[in-house]
N, C-alpha and C positions, 0 to 999 in steps of 0.2 A: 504494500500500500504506500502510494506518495504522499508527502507530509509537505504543509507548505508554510511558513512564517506569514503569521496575519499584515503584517505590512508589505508582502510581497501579494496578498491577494488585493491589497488595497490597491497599487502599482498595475497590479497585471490583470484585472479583475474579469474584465471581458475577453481576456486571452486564455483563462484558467476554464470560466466558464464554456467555453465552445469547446475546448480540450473537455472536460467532465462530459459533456454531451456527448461526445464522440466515442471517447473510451468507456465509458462506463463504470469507471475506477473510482469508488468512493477518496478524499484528499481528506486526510488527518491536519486541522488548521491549526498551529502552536503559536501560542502569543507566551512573550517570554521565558522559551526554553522548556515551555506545559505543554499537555493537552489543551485545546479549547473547545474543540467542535470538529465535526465532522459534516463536510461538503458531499452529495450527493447528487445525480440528477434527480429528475423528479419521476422519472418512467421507475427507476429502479424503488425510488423514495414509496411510491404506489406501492408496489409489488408488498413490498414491505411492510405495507402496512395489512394490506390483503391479508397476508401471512400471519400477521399476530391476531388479526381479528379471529381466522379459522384454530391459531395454536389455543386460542382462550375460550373457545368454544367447547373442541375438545376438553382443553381442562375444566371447564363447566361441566361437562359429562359426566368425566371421570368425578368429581367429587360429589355427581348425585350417584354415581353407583357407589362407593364407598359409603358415603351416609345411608343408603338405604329407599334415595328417593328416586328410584325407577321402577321400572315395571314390565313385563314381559310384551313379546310382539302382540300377542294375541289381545290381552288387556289394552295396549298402546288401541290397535285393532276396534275392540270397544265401545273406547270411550271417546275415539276418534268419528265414529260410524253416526252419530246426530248431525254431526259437520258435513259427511261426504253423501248425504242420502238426497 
């Protein structure tokens, strides 16, 4: 991953940007010698977010099978069946 000094994106900003476009390559932004952020485009930024909504879903899932709050297909079936009739 490329890492770029926040005063060199301030300098080069619309140069950085079409390079990020192009490549695809997230830029680790450091302001004094730190982390500070992380540059993205925004197709990938999407994608990403996509991803977490679906990873949080599944783990919504998972902790109602755990807790006890699901219920078999047949039941799901059920109490689904006033909706789909």
């Amino acid at each position: 991953m490329r890492s770029e000094l926040v005063t060199t994106l301030k300098r080069r900003a619309t140069e950085i940007l079409s390079e990020l476009t192009e490549d695809k390559e997230p830029i680790l932004i450091t302001q004094h010698g730190l982390p500070s952020a992380y540059l993205v485009d925004v197709e990938s930024f999407e994608l990403m977010q996509e991803r977490l909504t679906l990873l949080e879903g599944i783990a919504r899932g998972e902790q109602a099978v755990l807790s006890g709050r699901s219920v078999s297909n047949a039941e799901a079936k059920r109490r689904m069946s006033r909706w789909l009739e």
